[in-house]
C-alpha positions as CSV (number, residue, x, y, z in Angstrom):
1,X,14.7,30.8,20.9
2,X,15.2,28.7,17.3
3,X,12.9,26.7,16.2
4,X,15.2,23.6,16.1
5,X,15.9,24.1,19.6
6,X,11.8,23.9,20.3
7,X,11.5,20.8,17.7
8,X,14.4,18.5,20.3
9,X,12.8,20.1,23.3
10,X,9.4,18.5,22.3
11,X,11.2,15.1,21.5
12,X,12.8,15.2,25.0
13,X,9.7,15.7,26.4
14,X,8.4,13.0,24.9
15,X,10.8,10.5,25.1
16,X,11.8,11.9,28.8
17,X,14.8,9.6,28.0
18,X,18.1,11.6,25.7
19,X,19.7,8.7,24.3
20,X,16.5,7.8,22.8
21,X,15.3,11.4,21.8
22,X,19.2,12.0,20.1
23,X,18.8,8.4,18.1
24,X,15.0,9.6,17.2
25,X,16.7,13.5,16.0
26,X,19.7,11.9,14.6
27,X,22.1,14.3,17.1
28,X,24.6,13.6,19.2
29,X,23.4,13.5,23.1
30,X,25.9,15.7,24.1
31,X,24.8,18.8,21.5
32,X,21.0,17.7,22.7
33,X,22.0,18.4,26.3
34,X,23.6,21.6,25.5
35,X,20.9,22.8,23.2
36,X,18.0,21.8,26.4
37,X,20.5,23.7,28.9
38,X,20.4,26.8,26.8
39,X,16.7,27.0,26.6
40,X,16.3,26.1,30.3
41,X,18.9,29.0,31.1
42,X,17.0,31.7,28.1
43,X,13.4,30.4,30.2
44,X,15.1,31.2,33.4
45,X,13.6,27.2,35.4
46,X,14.4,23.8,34.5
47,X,12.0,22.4,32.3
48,X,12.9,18.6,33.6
49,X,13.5,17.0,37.0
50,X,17.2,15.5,36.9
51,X,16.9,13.2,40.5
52,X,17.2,9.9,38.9
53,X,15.3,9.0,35.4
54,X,14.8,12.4,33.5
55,X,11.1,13.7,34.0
56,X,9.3,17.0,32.3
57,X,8.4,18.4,35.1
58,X,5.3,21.0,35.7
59,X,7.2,24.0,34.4
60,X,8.2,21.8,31.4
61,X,4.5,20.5,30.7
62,X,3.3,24.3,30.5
63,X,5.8,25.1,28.3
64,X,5.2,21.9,26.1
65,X,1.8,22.8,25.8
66,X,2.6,26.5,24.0
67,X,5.6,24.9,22.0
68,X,3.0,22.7,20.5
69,X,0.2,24.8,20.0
70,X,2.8,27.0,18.2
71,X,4.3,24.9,16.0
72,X,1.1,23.7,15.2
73,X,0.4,27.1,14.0
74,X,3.4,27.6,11.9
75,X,3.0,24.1,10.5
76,X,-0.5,25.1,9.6
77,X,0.4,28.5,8.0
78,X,3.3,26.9,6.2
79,X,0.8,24.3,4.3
80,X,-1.9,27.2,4.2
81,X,0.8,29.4,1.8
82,X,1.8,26.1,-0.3
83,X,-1.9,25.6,-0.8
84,X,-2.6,28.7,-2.1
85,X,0.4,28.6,-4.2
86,X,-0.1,25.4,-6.0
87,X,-4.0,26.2,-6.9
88,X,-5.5,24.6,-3.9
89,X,-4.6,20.7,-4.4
90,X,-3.2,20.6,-0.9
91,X,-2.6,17.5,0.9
92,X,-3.9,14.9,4.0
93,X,-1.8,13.0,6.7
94,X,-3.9,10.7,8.2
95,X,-2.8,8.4,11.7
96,X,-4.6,5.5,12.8
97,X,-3.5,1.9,15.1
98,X,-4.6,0.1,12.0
99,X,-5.9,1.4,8.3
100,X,-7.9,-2.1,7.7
101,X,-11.1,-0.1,8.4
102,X,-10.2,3.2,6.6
103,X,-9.4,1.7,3.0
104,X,-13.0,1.7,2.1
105,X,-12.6,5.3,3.0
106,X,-9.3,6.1,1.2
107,X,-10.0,3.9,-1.8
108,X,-13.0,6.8,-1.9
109,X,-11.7,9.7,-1.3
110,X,-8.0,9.4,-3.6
111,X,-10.5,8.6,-6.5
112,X,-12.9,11.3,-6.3
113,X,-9.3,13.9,-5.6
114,X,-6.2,12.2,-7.0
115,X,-4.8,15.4,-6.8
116,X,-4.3,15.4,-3.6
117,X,-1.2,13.8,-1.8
118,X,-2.4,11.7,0.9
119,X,0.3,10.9,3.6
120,X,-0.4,7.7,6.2
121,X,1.1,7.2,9.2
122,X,0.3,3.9,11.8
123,X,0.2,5.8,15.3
124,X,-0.5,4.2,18.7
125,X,-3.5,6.3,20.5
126,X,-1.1,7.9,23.5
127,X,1.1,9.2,20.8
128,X,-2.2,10.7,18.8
129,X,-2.4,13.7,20.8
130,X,0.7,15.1,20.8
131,X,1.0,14.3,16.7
132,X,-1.8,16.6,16.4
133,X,-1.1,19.5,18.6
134,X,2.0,19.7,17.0
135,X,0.8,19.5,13.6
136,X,2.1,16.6,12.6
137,X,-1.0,14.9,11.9
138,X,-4.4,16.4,10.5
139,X,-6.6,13.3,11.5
140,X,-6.4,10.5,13.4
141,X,-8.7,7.2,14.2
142,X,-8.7,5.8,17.0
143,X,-9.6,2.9,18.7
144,X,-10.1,4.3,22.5
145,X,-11.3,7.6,23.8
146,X,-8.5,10.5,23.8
147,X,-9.9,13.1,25.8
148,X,-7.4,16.4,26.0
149,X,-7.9,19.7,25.5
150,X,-7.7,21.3,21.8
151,X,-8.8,17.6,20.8
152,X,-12.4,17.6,18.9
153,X,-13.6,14.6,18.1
154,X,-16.4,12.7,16.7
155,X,-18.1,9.2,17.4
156,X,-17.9,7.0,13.9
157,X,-19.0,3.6,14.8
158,X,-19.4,1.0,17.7
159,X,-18.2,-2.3,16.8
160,X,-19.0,-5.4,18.9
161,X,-15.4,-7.5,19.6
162,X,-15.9,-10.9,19.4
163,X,-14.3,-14.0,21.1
164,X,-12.1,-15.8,19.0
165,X,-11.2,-19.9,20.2
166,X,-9.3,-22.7,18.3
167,X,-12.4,-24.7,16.2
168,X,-11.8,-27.6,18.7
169,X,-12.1,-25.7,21.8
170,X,-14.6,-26.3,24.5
171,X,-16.2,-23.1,23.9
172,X,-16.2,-23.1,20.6
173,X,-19.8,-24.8,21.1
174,X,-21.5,-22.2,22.4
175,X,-23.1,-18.6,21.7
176,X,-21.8,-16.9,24.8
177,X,-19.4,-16.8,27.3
178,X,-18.8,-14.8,30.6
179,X,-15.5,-12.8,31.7
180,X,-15.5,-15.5,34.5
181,X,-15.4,-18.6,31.7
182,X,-12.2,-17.0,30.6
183,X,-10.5,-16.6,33.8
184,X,-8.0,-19.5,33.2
185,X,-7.8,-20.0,29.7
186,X,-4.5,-18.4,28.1
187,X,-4.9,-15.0,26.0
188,X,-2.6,-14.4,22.3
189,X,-3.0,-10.9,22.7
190,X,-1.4,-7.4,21.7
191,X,1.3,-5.5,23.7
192,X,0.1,-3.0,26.3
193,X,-1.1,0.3,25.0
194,X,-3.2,-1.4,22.1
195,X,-6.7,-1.4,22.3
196,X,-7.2,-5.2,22.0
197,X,-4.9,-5.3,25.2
198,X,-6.7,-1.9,27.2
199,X,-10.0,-3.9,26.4
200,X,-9.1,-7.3,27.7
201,X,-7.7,-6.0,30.8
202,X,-10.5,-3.6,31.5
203,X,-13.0,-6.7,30.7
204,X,-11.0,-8.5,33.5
205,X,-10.6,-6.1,36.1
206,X,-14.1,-5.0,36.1
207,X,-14.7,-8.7,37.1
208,X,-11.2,-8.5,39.9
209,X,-9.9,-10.7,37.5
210,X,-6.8,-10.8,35.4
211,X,-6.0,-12.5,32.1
212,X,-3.5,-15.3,31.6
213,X,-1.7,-13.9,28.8
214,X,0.8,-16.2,27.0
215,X,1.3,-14.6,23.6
216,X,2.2,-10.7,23.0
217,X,2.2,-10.1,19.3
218,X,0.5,-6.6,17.1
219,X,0.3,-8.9,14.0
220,X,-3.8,-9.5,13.6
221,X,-3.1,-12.3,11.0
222,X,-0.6,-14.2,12.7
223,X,-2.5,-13.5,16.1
224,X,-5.4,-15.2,13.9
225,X,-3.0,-17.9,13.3
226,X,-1.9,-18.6,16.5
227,X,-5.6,-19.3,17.9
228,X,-6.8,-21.4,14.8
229,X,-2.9,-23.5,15.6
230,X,-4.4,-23.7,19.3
231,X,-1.6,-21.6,21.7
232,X,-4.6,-19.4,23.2
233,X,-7.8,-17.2,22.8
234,X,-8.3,-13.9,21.7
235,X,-10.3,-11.0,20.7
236,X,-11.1,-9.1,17.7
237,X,-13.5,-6.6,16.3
238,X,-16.6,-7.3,13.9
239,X,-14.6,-6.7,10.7
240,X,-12.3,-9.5,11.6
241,X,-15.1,-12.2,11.0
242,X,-14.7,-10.5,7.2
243,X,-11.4,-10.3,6.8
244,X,-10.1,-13.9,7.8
245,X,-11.0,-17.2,7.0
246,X,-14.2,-18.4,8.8
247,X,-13.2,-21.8,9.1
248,X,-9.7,-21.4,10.5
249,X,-11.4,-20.1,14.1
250,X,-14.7,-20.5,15.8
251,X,-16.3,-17.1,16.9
252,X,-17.7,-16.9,20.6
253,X,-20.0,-13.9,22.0
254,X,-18.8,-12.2,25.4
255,X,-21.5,-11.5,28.0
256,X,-20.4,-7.9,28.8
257,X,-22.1,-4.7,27.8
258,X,-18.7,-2.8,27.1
259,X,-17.2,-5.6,24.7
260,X,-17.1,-3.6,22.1
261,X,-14.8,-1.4,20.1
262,X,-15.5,2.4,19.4
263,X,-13.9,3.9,16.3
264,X,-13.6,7.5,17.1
265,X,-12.3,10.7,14.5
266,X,-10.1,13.1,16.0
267,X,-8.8,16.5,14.7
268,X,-7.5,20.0,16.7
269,X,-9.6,22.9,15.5
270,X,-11.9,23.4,11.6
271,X,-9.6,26.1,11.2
272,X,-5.9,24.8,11.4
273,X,-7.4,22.2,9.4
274,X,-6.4,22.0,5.6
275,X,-9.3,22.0,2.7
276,X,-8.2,18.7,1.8
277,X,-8.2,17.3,5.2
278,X,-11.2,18.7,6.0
279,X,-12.8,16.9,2.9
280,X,-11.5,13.7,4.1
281,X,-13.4,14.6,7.6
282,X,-16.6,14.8,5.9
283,X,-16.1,11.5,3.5
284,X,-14.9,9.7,7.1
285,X,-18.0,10.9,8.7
286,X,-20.5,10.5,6.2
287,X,-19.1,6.6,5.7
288,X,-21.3,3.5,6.1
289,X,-19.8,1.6,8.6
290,X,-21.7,-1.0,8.9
């Protein structure tokens, strides 16, 4: 059992798709097929279910499980030995939806250890787990709860997500607003899977309601742009008022206790975890967020 062969079983699993888990390897289908045959036939089960789409099935989740613990291990062990050998310097690989609220962070911690390589990667939250298990990762932020096993994690900050309407909008004029003042108005919003998008249709389904979206775009400035030009509404967190021109958008309050966007640190165990990465933890923790 090679370790290549574990590294494309883990993208199949992922990708439960092999066109798109050969194009992400760089292989052709064919030898990826053959290679997840072989380990199917050395395991002795099938590890997916071939009736229609390709699925991981139950066998294959177990197994994905170990794969990743273990190559988390080596991974770990391999940058343990490269730590030690170069005097301790190490490095960081940090993952978050967006890095707008960690550069205060990074700005801090690259000039108090510019020795230390620090390696970025943007990340949507239902790929964070896996990222980590496998070791690909040390840290990530995110922006909604990821509750799995091996998964620590720590509360950083709760931000409040405001309402964000074109300057001449009706609402504009007032404080607050209620899920139910929104029902018809149209949404510039993110794809599904961001948290902007899990929040708004949460917001709305805990009223049996659903938004009217007429906009999906991941780019928070031209998102911004797009409600100032008038096409829809939208939300964004507390550091947005900040970040963007006041004047180009009028900033509503929603009436709902859970409008609000928790920032959360996540990490597998304190001892897979690097001495860099685990001074970035600290720095990350200890941060004013406010």
């Amino acid at each position: 059992m090679d370790l290549n062969a574990l590294h494309q079983f883990l993208a199949v699993a992922r990708e439960e798709h092999l066109s798109r888990a050969a194009a992400e390897l760089r292989v052709a289908q064919p030898a990826l097929s053959r290679t997840i045959a072989r380990l199917e036939a050395e395991l002795g089960t099938p590890l997916f279910d071939r009736a229609g789409r390709l699925r991981l099935n139950n066998t294959g989740a177990i197994f994905r499980d170990y794969v990743e613990r273990a190559l988390g291990e080596l991974e770990a062990g391999r940058r343990a030995v490269a730590e030690a050998a170069s005097g301790g310097a190490g490095s960081v690989r940090l993952a978050s939806e967006t890095f707008l609220p960690l550069t205060g962070p990074i700005t801090a911690f690259k000039a108090a250890n510019p020795e230390v390589d620090v390696r970025l990667r943007q990340m949507a939250p239902h790929e964070m787990e896996q990222a980590l298990r496998s070791g690909d990762v040390d840290l990530c932020l995110a922006s909604q709860p990821v509750n799995a096993p091996h998964i620590a994690s720590e509360v950083l900050h709760v931000q409040q997500v405001w309402l964000a309407t074109p300057p001449d909008h009706p609402l504009a004029a007032v404080q607050q607003v209620t899920i139910e003042d929104l029902a018809r108005e149209p949404f510039v919003i993110t794809r599904p899977g961001q948290w902007q998008r899990r929040l708004l249709d949460w917001l709305f389904a805990d009223r049996n309601l659903e938004p009217r979206i007429v906009c999906e775009i991941d780019e928070p400035a031209a998102t911004y742009m797009l409600v100032s030009a008038g096409l829809g509404l939208s939300i964004f967190p507390q550091i947005a008022r900040f970040t963007f021109p006041e004047a180009g958008v009028a900033w509503v309050g929603v009436d709902h206790p859970h409008c609000n966007r928790t920032l959360s640190l996540l990490w597998v165990s304190d001892d897979r975890l690097p001495v860099a990465a685990r001074l970035m933890r600290a720095l990350i923790a200890d941060w004013n967020w406010d």
